[in-house]
FIMIVO-159378 format. One record per residue: residue in three letters; x negated, y, z of N, C-alpha, C, O in turn. Coordinates in pm, whole numbers, plus 50000, padded with zeros to 5 digits. Last residue first. Example, Ala and Ser with C-alpha at 12.3 -4.5 7.8 and 13.67 -1.06 7.14 Angstrom:
SER487154977550708486334989450714487105000350787486595011450804/ALA486814943150780487704955050780486804967050780485764966850846/
END
This chain:
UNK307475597142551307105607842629308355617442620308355628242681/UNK309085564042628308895574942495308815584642642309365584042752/UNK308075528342711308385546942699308375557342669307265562342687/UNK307955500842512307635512242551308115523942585308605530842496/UNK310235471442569310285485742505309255495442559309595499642669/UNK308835440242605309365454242684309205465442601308085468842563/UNK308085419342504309085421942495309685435742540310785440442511/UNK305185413742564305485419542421306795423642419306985432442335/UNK304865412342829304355428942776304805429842614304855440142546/UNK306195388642851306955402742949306195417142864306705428142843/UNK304175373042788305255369342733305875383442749306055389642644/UNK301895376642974301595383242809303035386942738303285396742668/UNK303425365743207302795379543181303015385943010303745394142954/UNK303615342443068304485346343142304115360943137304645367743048/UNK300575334243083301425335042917302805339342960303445340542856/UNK299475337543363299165343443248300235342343104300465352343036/UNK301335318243431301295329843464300705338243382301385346743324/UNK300065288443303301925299043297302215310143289302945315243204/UNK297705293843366297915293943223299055296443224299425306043156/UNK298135284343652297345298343626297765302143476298175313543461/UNK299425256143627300165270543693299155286543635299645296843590/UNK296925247343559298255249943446298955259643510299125270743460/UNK295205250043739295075254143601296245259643541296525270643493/UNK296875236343923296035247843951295855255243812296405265943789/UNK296455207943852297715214843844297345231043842297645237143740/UNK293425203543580294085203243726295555212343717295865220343629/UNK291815203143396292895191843373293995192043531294885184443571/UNK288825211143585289545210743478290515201243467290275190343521/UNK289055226743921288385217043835289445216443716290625219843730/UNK288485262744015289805247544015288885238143881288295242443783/UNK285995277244194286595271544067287925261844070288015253244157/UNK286845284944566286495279644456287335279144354288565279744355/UNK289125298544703288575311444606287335304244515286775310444425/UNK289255276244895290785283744793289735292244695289865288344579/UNK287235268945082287465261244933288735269944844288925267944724/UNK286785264745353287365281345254287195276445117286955285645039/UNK285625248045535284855254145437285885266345338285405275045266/UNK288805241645630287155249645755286235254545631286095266745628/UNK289765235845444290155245645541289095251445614288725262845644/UNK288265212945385288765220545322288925235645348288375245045289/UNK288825199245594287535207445554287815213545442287065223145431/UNK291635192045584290645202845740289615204945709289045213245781/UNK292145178545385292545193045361292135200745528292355212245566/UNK290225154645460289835158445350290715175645327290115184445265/UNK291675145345690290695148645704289975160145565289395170745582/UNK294235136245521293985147545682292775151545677292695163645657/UNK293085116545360293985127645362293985139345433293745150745393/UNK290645096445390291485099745490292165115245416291475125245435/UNK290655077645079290215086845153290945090545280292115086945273/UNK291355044645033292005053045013291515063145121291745060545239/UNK290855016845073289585024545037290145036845051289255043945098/UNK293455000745068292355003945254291035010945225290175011945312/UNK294435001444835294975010844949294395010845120294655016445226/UNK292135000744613293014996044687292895007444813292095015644860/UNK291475028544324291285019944485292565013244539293715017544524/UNK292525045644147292475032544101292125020544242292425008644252/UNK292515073544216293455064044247293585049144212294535041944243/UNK289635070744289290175075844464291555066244393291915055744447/UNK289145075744036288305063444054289445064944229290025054244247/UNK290515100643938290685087343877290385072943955291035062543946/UNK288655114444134290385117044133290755100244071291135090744138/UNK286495116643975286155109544133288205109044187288675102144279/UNK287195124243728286245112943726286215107743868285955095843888/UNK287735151643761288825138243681288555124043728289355115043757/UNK287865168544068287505163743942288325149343903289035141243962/UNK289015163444334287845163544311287315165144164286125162244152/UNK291705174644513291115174344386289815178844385289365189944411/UNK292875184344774292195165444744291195163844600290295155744579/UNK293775205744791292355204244898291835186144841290845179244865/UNK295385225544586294665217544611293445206244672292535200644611/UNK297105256844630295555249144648295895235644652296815233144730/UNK299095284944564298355267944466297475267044536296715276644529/UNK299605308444738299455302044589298925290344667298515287944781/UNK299145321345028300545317444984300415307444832301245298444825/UNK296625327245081297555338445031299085336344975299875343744915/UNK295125303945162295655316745287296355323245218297145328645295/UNK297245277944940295745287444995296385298345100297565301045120/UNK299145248844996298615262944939297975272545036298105274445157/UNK299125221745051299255228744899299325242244857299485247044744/UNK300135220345342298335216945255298275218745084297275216545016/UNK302325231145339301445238845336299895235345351298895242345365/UNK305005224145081303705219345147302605227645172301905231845081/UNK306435233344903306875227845020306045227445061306245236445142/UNK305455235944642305335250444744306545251044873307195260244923/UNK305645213644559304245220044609304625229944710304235231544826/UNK307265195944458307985201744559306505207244618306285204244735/UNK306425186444231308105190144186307815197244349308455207744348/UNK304015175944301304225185444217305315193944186305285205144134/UNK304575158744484303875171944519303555181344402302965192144409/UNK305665138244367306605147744448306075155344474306815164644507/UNK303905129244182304935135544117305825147044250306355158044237/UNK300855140644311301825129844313302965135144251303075147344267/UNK297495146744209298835151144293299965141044295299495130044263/UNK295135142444072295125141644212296565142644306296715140344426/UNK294765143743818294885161443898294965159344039294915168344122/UNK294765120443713293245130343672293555142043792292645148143848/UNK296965110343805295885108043843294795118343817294075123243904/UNK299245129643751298855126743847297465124643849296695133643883/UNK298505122643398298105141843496298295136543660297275139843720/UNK299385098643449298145101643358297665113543430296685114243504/UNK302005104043498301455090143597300035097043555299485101743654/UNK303025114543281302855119243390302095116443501301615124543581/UNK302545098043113301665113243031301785118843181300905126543220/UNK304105077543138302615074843126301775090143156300675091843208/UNK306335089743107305745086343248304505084843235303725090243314/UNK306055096442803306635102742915306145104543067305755114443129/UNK306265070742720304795080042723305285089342794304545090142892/UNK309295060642797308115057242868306805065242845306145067142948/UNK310555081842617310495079942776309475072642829308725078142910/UNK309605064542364309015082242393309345082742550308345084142620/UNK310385038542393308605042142432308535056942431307595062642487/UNK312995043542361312585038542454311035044442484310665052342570/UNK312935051442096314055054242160313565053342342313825061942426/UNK311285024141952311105043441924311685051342079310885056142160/UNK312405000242046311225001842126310945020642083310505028542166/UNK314965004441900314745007742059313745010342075313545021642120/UNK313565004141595314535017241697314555019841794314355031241836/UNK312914981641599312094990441628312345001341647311605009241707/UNK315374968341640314374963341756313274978241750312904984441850/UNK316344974741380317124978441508315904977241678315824984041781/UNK314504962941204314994976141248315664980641358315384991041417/UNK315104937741285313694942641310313714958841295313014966141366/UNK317834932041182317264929941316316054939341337316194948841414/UNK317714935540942318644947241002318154943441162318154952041250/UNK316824927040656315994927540799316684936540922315974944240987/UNK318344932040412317224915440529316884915640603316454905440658/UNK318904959740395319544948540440319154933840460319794925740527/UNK315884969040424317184968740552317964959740531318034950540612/UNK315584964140181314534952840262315424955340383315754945540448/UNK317824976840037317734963739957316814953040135317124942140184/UNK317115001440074318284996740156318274981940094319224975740143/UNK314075003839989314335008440145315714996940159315624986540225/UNK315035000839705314284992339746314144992139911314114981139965/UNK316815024339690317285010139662316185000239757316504993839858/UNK314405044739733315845045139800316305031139806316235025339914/UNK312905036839512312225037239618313395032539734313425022239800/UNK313725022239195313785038339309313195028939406313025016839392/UNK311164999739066312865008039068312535018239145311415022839165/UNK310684969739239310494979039111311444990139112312554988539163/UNK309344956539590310244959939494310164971139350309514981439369/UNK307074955139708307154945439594308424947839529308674942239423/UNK307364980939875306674979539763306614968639686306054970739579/UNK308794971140090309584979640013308574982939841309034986139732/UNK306814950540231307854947240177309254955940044310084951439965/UNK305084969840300305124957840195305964952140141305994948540023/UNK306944988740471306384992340368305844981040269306164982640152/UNK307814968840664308774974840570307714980440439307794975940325/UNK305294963040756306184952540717307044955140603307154949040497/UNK304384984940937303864979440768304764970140700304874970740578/UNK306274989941066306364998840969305804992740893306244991940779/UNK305974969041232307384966641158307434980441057308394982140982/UNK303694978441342303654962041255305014967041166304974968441044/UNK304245001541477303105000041392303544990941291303754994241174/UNK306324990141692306715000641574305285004741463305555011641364/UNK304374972941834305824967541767305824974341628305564970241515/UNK302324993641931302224980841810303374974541757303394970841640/UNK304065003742064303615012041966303325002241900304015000141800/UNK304894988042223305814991942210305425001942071306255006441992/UNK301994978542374302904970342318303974974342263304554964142225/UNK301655003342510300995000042395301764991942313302194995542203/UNK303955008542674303825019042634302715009242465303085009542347/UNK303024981942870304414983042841304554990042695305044983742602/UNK300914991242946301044982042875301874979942852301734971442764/UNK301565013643118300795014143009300865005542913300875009442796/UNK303435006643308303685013443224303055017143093303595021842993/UNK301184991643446302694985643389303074990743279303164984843172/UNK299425003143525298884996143426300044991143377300014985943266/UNK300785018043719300205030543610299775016943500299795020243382/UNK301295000343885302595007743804302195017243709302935023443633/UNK298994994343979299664984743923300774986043858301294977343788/UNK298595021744123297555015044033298585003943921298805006443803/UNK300365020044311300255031444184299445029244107299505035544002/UNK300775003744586301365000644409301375007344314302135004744221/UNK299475020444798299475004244796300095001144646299404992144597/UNK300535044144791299215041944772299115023444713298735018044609/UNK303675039444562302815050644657301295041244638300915034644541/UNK306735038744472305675039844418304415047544505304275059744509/UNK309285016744558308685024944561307725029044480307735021744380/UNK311324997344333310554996944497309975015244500310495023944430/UNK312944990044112313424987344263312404990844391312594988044510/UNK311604991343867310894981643921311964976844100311864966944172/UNK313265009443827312964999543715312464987643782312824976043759/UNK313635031144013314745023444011314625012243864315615007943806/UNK311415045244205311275035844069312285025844063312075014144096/UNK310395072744421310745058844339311135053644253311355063044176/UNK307295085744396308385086144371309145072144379308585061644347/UNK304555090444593304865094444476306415096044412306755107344379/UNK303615089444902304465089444811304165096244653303565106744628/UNK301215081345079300615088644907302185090444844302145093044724/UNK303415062045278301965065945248301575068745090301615060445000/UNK306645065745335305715053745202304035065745201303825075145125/UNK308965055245559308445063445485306845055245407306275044445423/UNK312625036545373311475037845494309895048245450309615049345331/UNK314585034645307314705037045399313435034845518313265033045639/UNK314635037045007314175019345059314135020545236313785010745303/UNK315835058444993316265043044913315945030244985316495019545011/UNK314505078045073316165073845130316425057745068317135048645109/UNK311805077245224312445071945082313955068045125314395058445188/UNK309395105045340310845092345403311245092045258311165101545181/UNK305895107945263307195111145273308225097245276308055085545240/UNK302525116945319303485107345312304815115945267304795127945242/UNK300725136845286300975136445173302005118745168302175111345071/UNK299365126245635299655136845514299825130845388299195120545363/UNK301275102945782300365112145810300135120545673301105119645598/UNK303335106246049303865103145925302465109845879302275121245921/UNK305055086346267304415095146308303735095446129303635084246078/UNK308745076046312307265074346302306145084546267306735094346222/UNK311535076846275310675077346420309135072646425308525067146517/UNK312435071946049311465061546132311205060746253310845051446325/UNK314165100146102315015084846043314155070846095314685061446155/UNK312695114746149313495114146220314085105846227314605101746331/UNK308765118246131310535111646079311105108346151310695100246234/UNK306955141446242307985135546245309465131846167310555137446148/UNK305105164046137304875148546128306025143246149306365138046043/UNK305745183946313306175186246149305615169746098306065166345989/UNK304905178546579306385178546532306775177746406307835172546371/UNK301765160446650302755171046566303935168546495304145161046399/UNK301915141546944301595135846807302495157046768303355163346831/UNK303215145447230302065149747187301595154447017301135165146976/UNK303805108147206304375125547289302815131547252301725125847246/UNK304525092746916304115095747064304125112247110304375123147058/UNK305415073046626305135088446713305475085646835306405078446870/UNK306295044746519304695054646584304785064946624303755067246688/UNK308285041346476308535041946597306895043246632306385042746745/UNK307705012646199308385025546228307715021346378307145011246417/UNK304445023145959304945015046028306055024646150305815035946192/UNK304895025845614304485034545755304925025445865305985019745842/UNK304255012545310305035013445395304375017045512303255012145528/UNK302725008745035302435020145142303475020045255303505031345303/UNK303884996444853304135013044838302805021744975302325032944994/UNK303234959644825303954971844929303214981844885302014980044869/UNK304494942344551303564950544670304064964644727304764974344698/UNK306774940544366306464932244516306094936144597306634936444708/UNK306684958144156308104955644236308014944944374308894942344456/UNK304254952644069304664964344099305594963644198305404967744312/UNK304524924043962303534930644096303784941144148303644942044270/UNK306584925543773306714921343947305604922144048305654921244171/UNK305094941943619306344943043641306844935943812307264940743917/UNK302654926143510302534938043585303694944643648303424953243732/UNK304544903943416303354904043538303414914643620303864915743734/UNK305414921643194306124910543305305914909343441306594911743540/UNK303214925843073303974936743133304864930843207305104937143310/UNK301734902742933301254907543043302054917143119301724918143237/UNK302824900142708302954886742774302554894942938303154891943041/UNK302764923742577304104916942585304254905742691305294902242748/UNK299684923142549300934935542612301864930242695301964930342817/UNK299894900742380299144900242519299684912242630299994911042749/UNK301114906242146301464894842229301114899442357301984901942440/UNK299564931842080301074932542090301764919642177302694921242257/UNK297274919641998297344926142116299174931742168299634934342279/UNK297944903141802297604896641875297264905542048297094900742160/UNK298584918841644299544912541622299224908141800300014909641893/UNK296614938241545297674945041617298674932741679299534936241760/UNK293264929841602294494924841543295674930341623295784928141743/
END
């Protein structure tokens, strides 16, 4: 029943809304670095010793283990400790918003069919009774394409293993790329063990560090890239980037 999962959405995204916006991101604890500890670890702002795939949040002014991004909806962060609970936010948020605009299409449509006549008339005849429920299902339109949006992103994070900021800023990071300068990935396991690593609470959460030093020690760059991965898609750019350049170029006349 669309009706009845549209409630439960509705009743539940609230929830999932201040859990998100409560639990802790992953906060680093400040004034951990010690003499010795590696320089490229160091926040300057925490003074804390920062361990891989963290980063400093000017916002919340402090650095956030697995960063991902922050989230001026919810006000907090988004990292190891709350990405689970912000990926089910957004989701349920995202369903409930399609069932809205589901129901209020049938609505109109029953309703535009007990009328006789043009079609046109009968449309502006049930608008004008219902100018609310149109308007409502406008926003939730207007609205839910941004939100599948995140979902579709939050979604390729997980299956690919990466975080929005290590995607927008990869070729910052030199656990993000192979001896030849490109794309590696040392965390991506596949969809299925990627998915399950982000759905964990944040004290199951793999050691990071550890996981791109074997990496490193085993020579993993010139493996397969698993499917649905960033790796992929960058490769599929390049390639259709290429193809793109050979149709446009004038041949040379002998």
């Amino acid at each position: 029943n669309l009706c009845a999962l549209e409630a439960f959405c509705f009743a539940i995204t609230p929830f999932l809304h201040v859990k998100t916006a409560m639990t802790d991101p992953g906060f680093i604890e400040k004034s951990t670095y010690k003499e010795g500890d590696c320089r490229e670890r160091l926040c300057t702002v925490c003074v804390a010793h920062r361990p891989l795939r963290s980063k400093h949040c000017h916002a919340c002014e402090r650095c956030v283990a697995r960063f991902d991004h922050h989230c001026p909806v919810v006000n907090n962060c988004v990292g190891a400790g709350n990405q689970r609970w912000f990926m089910m936010f957004i989701t349920s948020m995202l369903i409930g918003q399609i069932c809205f605009v589901v129901i209020s299409a049938l609505y109109f449509y029953r309703e535009t069919s007990k009328h006789d006549g043009s079609t046109f008339w009968a449309i502006l005849s049930v608008l004008n009774g219902s100018l609310h429920v149109a308007f409502m299902a406008f926003i939730q339109v207007v609205f839910g394409m941004g939100n599948a949006f995140l979902v579709a992103r939050a979604g390729f994070g997980a299956v690919a293993n990466l975080t929005v900021n290590e995607g927008m800023n990869h070729f910052r990071y030199k656990y993000l790329s192979d001896n030849k300068g490109g794309y590696f990935n040392p965390f991506d396991r596949g969809c299925c063990v990627n998915c399950v690593q982000f759905m964990q609470a944040p004290y199951n959460q793999p050691d990071w560090d550890e996981l791109a030093q074997v990496a490193d020690e085993r020579g993993d760059y010139n493996a397969p890239k698993p499917w649905l991965s960033y790796g992929r898609l960058l490769g599929l750019q390049q390639y259709l980037t290429n193809k793109t350049k050979g149709m446009w170029q004038t041949p040379r006349r002998e």
